[in-house]
Structures are given as structure tokens and as C-alpha cells.
C-alpha positions as semicolon CSV with decimal commas, in nm:
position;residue;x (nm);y (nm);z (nm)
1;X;-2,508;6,000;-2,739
2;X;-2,636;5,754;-2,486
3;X;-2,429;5,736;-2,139
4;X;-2,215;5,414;-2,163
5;X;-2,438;5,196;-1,917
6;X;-2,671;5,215;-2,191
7;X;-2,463;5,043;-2,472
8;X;-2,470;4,720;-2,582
9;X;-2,218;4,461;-2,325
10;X;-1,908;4,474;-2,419
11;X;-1,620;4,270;-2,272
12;X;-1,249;4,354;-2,311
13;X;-1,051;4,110;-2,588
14;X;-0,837;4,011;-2,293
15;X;-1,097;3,884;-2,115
16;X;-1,256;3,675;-2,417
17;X;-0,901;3,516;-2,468
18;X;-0,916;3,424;-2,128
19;X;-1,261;3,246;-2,082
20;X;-1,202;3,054;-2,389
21;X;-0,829;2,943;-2,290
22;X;-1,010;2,814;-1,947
23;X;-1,256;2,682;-2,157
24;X;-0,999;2,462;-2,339
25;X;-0,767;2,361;-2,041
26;X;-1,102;2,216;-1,904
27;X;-1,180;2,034;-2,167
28;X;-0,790;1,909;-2,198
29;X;-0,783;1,830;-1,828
30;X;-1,117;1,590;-1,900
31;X;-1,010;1,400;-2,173
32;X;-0,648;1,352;-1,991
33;X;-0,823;1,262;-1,720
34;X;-1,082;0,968;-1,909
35;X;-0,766;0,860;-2,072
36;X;-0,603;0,813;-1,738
37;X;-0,910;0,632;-1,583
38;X;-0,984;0,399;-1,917
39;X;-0,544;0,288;-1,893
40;X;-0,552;0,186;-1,546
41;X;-0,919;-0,005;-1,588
42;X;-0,761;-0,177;-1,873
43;X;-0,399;-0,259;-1,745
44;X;-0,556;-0,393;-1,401
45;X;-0,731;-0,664;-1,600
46;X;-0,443;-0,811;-1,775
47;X;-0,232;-0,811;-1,477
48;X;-0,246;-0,986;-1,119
49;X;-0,327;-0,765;-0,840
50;X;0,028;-0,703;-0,699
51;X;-0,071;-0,707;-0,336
52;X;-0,170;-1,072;-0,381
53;X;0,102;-1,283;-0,213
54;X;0,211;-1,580;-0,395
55;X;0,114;-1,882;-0,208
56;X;0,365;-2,067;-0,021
57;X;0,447;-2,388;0,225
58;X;0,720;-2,352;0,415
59;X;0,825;-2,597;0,743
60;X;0,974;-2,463;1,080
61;X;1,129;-2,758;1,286
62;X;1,097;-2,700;1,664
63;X;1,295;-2,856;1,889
64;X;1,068;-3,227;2,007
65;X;0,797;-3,146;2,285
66;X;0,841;-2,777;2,169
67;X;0,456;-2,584;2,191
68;X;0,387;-2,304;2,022
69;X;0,338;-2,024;2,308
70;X;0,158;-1,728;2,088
71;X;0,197;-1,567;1,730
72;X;0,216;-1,175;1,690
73;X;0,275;-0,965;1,452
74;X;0,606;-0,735;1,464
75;X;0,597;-0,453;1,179
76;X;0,651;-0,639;0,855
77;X;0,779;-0,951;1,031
78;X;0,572;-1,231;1,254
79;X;0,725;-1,355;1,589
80;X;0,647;-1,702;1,714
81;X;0,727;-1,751;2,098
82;X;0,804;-2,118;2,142
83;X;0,891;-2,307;2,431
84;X;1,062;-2,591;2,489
85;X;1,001;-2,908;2,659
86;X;1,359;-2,783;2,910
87;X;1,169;-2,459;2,963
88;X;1,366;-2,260;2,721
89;X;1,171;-1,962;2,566
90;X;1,253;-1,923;2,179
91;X;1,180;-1,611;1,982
92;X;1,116;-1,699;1,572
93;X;1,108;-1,415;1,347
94;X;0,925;-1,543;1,049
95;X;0,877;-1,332;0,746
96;X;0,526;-1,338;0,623
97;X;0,560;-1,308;0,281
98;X;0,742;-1,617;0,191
99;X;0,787;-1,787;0,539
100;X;1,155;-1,754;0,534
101;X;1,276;-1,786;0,873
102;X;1,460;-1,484;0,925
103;X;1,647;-1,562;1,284
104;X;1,585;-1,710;1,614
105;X;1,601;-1,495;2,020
106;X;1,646;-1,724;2,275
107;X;1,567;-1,691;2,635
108;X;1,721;-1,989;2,833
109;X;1,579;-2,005;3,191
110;X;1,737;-1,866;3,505
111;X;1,915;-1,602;3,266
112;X;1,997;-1,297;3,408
113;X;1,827;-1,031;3,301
């Protein structure tokens, strides 16, 4: 009898359960994932892109002789710095989104700070 290095390969049964279980969770993990890719190509078609805004006018009245001093952004929120014709410094917070004027700061002059 011929030493066992010699014989014909053999693997365990074990083993050949296991490389074709692998075998299938690959091929499982493939198709979920082409299913996955194919639904989100087709539901981004029929549907607007959700970060675009929807488009909006919206009208801020200033006091007369107010100027617009600078516009900056402040997290989700814009703040315009006015100032008024008296010399009083407003803060608007504006909300981008829909230009809903969320509240006003103001700064009258010779405050005390």
C-alpha cells in the first residue's frame, strides 16, 4: 500500500459543504445586490430629486433708507445685517428653504454692551 501522500486528493465532506455554501451566499449576495442597484436606478427616475428646493419668492420689508449691510450664512439659517437710515443695526434670520422670516436681533446705537 502506497503512503497516503501518494493517493488521489481527497478533501473532507465538511469542507466540500463549506466551499459550496460560500459559493452560494456569493452568488445570493450578487443578485441582492443587482436588484438593489436596478430599484434605486429605477425609483430615482420617476421621482424628483429630494434635495431640489422648491422655488420660492418671498418679500422682506426694511424699514425706508434701510441698506443691506452683508448676508452670511448661520448653520441651516441665513442672517441679513441691515442698517437703518437712524443707525440702528438689525439682525434678520431668514430661513433658506422657503424664505420665511424666522425673527429679527436688533442693535440700537449707543446700547450698552
Amino acid at each position: 500500500m502506497a503512503p497516503p501522500s501518494s493517493s488521489p486528493a481527497y478533501a473532507p465532506l465538511w469542507l466540500k459543504v463549506l466551499v459550496v455554501v460560500m459559493g452560494l451566499l456569493i452568488v445570493v449576495g450578487f443578485i441582492v445586490v443587482a436588484a438593489e442597484i436596478a430599484r434605486r436606478m429605477s425609483n430615482a427616475s420617476t421621482s424628483p430629486a429630494p434635495s431640489t428646493p422648491a422655488a420660492f419668492a418671498r418679500n422682506i420689508a426694511l424699514p425706508s433708507g434701510a441698506q443691506v449691510v452683508s448676508v452670511s450664512p448661520a448653520g441651516d439659517r441665513v442672517a441679513v445685517h441691515v442698517k437703518a437710515a437712524d443707525g440702528r443695526s438689525t439682525l434678520y434670520i431668514v430661513d433658506p428653504r422657503n424664505g420665511a422670516l424666522l425673527g429679527t436681533v436688533d442693535f440700537p446705537p449707543g446700547a450698552a454692551r
